[in-house]
N, C-alpha and C positions, 0 to 999 in steps of 0.2 A: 391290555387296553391299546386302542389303535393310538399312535403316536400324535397323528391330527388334529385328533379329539385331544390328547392329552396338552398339547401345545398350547389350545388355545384358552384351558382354562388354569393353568396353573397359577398365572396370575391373579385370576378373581379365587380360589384355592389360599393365595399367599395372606392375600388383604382379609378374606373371610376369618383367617386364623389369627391374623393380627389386629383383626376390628376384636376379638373376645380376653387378646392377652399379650404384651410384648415376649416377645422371643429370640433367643438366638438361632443362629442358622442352620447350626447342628439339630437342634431341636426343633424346626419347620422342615426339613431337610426327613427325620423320626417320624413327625408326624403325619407328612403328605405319603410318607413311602408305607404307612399302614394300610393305605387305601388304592394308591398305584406306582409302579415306579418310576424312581426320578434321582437323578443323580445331583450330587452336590454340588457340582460346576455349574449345573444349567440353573440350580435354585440361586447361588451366590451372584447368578447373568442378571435373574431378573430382579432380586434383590440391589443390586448394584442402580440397578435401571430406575425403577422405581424412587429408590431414594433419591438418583440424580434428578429426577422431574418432583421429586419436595413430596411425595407421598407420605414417606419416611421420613423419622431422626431418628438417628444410632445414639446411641451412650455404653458406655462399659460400666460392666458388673464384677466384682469381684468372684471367681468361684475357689472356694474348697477343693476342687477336683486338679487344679491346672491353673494355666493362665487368665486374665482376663476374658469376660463373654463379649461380644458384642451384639446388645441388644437392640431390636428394631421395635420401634413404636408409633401406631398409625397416628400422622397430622390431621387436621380436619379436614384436608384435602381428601387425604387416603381414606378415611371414613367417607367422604360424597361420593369416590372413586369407587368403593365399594359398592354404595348402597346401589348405581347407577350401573354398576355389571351385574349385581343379585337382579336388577328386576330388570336388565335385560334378557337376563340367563332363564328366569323362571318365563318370561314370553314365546324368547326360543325353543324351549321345550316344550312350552304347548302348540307351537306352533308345526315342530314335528312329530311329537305325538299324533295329532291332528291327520298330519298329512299321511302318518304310517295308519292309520287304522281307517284309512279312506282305501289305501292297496290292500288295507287287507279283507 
């Protein structure tokens, strides 16, 4: 996947997955890498980011497995933040949809 493209939605990507279910990093990190890839550092960048502008609150989980999780949980911010990139996203795609099938 082109990097460009990748860049710009992994944000709306993050919040899409945490509008449905809190997660930790590892496991958003799992998830987004089924469909393209992304490395842990650049998901923990935007994570970081997010929660500093109140998108997010963390809290920790106990696991079975190891150490504590740190789970991220969308504010009602991060749920408006969302809903406001899905229907910009689904615009933009009609909107070059639109334009590709005029060249072609």
């Amino acid at each position: 996947m082109n990097a460009q493209f990748k860049k710009g939605v992994l944000e709306m990507c993050v919040l899409s997955l945490l509008s449905k279910k809190d997660m930790y990093g590892y496991e958003l990190t799992e998830q987004i890498g089924k469909e393209m890839a992304v490395t842990t550092g650049t998901l923990y960048i935007i994570l970081k980011r997010l929660t500093d502008e109140g998108y997010f609150t963390t809290y920790l989980k106990e696991s079975s497995d190891g150490p504590a999780r740190k789970y991220y949980t969308l504010t009602e911010k991060g749920h408006h933040k969302q809903e406001e990139l899905k229907k910009n996203w689904h615009q933009f795609v009609v909107s070059v949809n639109r334009l590709m099938e005029e060249v072609l």
